[in-house]
Structure formats: C-alpha cells, structure tokens
C-alpha positions as CSV (number, residue, x, y, z in Angstrom):
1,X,153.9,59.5,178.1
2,X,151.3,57.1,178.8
3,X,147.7,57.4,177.4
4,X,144.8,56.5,178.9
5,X,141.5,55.8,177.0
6,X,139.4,56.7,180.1
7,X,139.4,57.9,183.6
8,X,136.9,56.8,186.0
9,X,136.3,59.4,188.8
10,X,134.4,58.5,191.4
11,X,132.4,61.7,192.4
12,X,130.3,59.8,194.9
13,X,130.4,56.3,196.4
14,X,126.8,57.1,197.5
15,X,123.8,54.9,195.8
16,X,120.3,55.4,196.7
17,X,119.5,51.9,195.9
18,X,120.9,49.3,197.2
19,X,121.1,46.5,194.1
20,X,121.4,42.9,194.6
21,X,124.6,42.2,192.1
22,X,126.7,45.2,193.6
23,X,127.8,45.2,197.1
24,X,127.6,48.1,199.4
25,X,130.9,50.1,199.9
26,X,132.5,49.6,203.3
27,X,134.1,52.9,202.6
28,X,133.0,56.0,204.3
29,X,130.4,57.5,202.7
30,X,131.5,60.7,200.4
31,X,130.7,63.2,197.9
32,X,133.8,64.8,196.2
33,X,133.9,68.4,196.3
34,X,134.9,70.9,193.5
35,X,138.1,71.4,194.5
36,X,139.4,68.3,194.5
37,X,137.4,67.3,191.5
38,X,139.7,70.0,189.6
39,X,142.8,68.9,191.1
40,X,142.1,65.6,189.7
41,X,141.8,67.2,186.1
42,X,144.8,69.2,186.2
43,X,146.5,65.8,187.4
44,X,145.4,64.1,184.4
45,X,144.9,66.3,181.9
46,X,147.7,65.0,179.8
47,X,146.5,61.4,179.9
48,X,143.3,61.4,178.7
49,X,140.3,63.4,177.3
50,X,137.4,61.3,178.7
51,X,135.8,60.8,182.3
52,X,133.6,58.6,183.5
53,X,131.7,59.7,186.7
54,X,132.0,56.4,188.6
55,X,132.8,53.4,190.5
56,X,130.4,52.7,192.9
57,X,127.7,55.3,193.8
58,X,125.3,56.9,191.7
59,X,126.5,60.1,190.1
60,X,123.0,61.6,189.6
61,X,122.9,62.3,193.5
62,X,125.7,64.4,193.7
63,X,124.4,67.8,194.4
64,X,126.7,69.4,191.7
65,X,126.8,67.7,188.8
66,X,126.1,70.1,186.8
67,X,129.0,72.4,187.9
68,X,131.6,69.2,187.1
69,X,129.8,68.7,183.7
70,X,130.9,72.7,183.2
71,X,134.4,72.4,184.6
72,X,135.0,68.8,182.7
73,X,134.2,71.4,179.7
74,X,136.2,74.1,180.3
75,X,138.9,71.7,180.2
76,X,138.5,69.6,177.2
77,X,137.3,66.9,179.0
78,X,134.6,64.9,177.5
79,X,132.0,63.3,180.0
80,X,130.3,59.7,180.3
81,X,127.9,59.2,182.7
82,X,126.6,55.6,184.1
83,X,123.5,55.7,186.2
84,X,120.6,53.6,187.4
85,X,118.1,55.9,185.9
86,X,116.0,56.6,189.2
87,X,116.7,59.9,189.5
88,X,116.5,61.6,185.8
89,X,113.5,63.6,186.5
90,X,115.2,64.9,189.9
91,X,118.8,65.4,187.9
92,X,117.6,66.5,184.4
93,X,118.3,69.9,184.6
94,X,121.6,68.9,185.5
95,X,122.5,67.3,182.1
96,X,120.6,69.5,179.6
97,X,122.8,71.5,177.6
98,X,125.7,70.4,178.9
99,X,128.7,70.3,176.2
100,X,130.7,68.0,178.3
101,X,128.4,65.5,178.3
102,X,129.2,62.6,175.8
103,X,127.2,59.5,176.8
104,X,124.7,58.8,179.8
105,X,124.6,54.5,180.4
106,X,121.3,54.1,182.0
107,X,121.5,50.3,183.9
108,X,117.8,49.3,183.6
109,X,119.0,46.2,185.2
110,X,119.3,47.7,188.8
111,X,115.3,48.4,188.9
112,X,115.0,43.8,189.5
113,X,118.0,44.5,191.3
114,X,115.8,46.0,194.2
115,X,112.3,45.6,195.8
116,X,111.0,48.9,194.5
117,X,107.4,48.8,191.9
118,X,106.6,51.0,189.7
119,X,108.8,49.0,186.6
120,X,106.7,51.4,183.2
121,X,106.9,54.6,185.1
122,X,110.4,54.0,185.5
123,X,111.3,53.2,182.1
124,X,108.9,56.3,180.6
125,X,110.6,58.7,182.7
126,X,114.1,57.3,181.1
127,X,112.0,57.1,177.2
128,X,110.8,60.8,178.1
129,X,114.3,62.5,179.0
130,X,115.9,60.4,176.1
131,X,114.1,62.3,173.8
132,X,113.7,65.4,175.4
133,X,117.9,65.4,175.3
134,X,117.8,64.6,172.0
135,X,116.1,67.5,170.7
136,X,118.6,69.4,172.2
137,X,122.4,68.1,172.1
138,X,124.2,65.3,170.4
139,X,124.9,62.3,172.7
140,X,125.0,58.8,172.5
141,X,121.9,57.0,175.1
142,X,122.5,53.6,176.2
143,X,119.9,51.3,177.5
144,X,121.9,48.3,179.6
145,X,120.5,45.1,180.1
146,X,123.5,43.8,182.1
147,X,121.3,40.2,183.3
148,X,121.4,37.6,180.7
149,X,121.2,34.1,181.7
150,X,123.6,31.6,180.9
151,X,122.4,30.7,177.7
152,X,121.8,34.2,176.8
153,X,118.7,34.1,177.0
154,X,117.4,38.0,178.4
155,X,115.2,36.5,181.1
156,X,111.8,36.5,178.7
157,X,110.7,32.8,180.3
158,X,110.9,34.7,183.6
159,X,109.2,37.6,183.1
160,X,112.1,39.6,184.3
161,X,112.6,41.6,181.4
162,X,109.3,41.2,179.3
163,X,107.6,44.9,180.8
164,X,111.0,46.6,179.8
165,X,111.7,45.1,176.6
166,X,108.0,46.1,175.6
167,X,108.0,49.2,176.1
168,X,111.1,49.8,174.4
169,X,110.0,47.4,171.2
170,X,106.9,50.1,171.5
171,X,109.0,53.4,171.6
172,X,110.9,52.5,168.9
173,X,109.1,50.5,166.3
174,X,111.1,47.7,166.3
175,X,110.4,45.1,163.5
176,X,111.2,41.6,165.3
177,X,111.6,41.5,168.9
178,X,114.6,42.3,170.8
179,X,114.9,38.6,171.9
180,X,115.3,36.9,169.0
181,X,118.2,40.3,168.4
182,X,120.6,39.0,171.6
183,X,122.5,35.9,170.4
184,X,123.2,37.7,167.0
185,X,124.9,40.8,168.5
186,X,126.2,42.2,172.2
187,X,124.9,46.0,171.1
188,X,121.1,46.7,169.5
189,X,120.7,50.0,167.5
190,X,117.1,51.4,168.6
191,X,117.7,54.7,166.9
192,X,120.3,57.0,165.8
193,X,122.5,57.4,168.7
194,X,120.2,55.0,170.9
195,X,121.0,51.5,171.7
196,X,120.2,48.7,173.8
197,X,123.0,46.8,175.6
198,X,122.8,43.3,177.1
199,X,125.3,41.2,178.6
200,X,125.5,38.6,181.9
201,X,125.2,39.6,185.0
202,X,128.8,41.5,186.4
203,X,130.2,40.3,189.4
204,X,132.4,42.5,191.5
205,X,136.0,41.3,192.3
206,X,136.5,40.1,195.6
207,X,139.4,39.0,197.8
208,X,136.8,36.3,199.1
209,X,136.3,34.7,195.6
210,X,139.1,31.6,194.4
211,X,142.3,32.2,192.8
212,X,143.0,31.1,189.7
213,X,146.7,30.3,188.2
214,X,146.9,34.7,187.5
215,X,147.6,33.7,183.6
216,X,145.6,36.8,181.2
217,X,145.4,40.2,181.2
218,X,144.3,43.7,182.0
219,X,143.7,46.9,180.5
220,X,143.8,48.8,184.1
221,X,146.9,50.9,184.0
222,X,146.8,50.6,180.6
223,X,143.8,52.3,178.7
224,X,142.1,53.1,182.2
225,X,142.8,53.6,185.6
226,X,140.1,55.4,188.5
227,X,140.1,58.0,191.5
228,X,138.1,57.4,194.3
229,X,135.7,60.4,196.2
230,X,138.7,60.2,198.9
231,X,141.2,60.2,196.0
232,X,142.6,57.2,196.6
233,X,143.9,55.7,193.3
234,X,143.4,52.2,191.9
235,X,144.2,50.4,188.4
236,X,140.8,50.0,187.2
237,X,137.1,51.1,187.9
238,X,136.7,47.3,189.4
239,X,138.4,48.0,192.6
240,X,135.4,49.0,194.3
241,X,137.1,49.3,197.8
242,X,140.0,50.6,196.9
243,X,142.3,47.1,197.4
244,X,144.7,48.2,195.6
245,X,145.6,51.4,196.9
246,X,148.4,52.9,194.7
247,X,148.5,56.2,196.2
248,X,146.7,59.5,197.1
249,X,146.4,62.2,194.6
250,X,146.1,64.6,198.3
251,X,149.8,63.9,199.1
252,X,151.1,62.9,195.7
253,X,150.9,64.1,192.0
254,X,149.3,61.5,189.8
255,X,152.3,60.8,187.6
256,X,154.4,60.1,190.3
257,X,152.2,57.8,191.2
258,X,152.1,55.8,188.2
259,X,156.1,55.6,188.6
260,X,155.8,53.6,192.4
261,X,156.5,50.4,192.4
262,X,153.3,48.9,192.5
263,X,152.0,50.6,189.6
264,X,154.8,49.6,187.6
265,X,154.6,45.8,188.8
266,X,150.9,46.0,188.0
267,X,151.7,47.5,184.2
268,X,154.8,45.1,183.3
269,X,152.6,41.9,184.7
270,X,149.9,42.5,182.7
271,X,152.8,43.1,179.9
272,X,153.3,39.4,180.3
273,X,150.4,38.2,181.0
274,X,150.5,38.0,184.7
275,X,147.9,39.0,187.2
276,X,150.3,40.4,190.0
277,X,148.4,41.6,192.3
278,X,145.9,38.8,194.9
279,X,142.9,41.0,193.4
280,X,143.5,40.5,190.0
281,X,143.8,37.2,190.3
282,X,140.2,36.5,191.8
283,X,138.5,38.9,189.1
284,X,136.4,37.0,186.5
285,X,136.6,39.8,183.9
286,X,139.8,39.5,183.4
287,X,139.5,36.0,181.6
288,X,137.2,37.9,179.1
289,X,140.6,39.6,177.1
290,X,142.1,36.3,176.9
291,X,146.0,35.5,177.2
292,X,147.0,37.3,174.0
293,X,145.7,40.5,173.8
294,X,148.1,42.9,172.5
C-alpha cells in the first residue's frame, strides 16, 4: 500500500483576508463539517499519520477546530496547522492543550499582503501565544517569511520587513541580524522549537500561466495528496480550485480513487518524469525537484 507523508485537508476555503499573492477561490464558499471531516480519516487512515488543515482558507476561522484537533487525536493523527496569524487571540483556546497538534506555520508575510495597519501588534499577539504554548505543550512554531526578492534579499532596502524582523531579533536575542542569516540557510533557529522561515514569494498554479515542455517531477500522489471542504480530491495542496478533480470521497472510497485512471497516469508520469496533466505543466514549483529526483 501506498504511503503518504502528508494529507492536506481543507477544512475551510474561507479566508478573512484577502492577500495579494493568493487568489480568491471561485469555489463556493464552505466549512467542512464533522462528519465528513471523520469520514475523511477513516478513508485515510492507513496512508498516513499527519494532516495539514489546508489549501486555501484560513483554518483558524472554522468554528470547530478544536473538536477536529480532538478527533485527529483520537485517531493517531498528528496535526499541522498553517495560518496567517490574525486570528490567534480569537482561536487560542482552540489550540491549547491540544495533543494533536504538531506544528502551527504562522505566514507573517500575508500582513503586506493586505492593506490592514497595526504591523507590532500583530506580530506581539503571535510572540505572546508562542510562548504562552510553549509553557504548556511541545510543538514546533514557525515564523514564515515567504517574500524574498530575487536576490534574496528579505526586503530590508524596502522597509517591508524591517518592523517584523525587529521585533523578532528583540524577542529572541539574536546575535547578528537575521539579514545577514538568509543567503547562508533557507530555515533560522530562534529558539528551541522556534524558527524563522524565508523563501520567494509562491505563486499559485494556473491554467492561464505558459506551458513549459512538462519534463520534472512531483511529489503529489506520491508523499502527499489533499481533500477539498466539498471533498473533492486533487494530487497536491497546489490545486487550489480543484482542476484536477480525481474523484469525490462522498460517492467513492479514497483508495478506489487512487486506482482511476487519472490518478494512476498522474503517479506513473511523474515516475518518468512527465508532467501529465495541462496543470502540472504550468506550475513553477515543480521545476524546484529537478528531473532526477528519486
């Protein structure tokens, strides 16, 4: 049986921001309910053991949270959770003492992603919980910084970063400053189980983007694959409306799925080092595996 290193389950493709890098669904607007979300795990149970709770939407918003976080638990599921941090004073109560939860990914670039103010008391209400959750469970934090510039530079000249990156050199007691840290290394340890993430600015897949010759490969299907809120499932957490729709987990068991045609075309392209599918083929992240990837 096939493994898969994650699951991405969309619990909501409902955002309350609207962020300039990450375009708004044109699917109708949802918030999974517990039933189906246990479906889904009893689907996949014998594929994997961790969840992530997106791909669009912001998980904080979903209204129980906290009663997915105790089912993921109950069973063996262990929980990551990527959010723009907005919310975490609203949602807190939500994640505390919750033995599900593995990782939270707070995307600190969505705050310039918007025209919202209010930039330090956003980042001290995300300093504030990170610390309160680590007096009381075991988790890795992640700060992302997901807006380099081309020459990796993490956007000091244009102020974009500079009030983040402060308060963060501040809060932890950094000995050099985090820019001269990002050309050396991708990840930044802050503190123990803390880091600080920065990478270029991610750019959706779209059917409107060029084609390139479909020579590389994938890991969707392979070590991941994601359920959307209407439990439509696609190869990867990319597929953000669902393009490649491989079947419903409603009218048909997840591992039958994976045996349809297209999801087998999908997995023995990628074997090769084919992109298959028109999607695929106009997705830049792709090229970031290479051709020979085993």
């Amino acid at each position: 049986m096939r493994k898969f290193k994650k699951f991405y389950i969309e619990i909501t493709n409902v955002c309350n921001l609207a962020c300039s890098f990450c375009p708004e669904t044109k699917r109708q607007a949802g918030f999974m309910n517990k039933e189906t979300f246990t479906n889904i795990l009893d689907q996949i149970k014998p594929y994997t053991e961790y969840l992530y709770f997106h791909v669009k939407g912001e998980p904080l918003l979903h209204p129980e949270l906290d009663l997915f976080l105790d089912i993921s638990y109950e069973k063996g599921f262990k929980v990551n959770i990527t959010t723009n941090g907005t919310l975490i004073n609203q949602a807190k109560h939500k994640l505390l003492l919750k033995p599900a939860l593995r990782q939270i990914n707070f995307s600190l670039h969505s705050f310039d992603g918007n025209t919202i103010n209010g930039k330090e008391v956003y980042i001290n209400n995300i300093l504030t919980f990170i610390k309160e959750i680590q007096e009381k469970q075991n988790i890795i934090l992640s700060l992302r910084l997901w807006n380099l510039t081309k020459d990796n530079d993490i956007n000091i000249k244009e102020n974009k970063n500079r009030i983040i990156l402060e308060m963060i050199e501040k809060e932890y007691n950094l000995s050099e400053p985090i820019k001269d840290m990002v050309t050396a290394v991708r990840g930044i340890k802050l503190a123990d189980n803390i880091y600080l993430n920065h990478e270029h600015e991610f750019r959706w897949p779209d059917l409107k983007e060029a084609e390139d010759d479909g020579i590389g490969f994938c890991y969707g299907l392979r070590n991941q694959a994601a359920i959307l809120v209407d439990g439509t499932v696609v190869p990867c957490c990319l597929d953000g409306e669902g393009i490649i729709n491989l079947g419903n987990i409603h009218d048909t068991h997840f591992s039958e799925i994976l045996k349809f045609q297209r999801a087998e075309d999908i997995y023995k392209g990628f074997s090769e080092r084919v992109a298959v599918e028109e999607l695929c083929r106009k997705c830049g992240y792709r090229k970031k595996f290479g051709v020979n990837v085993v």
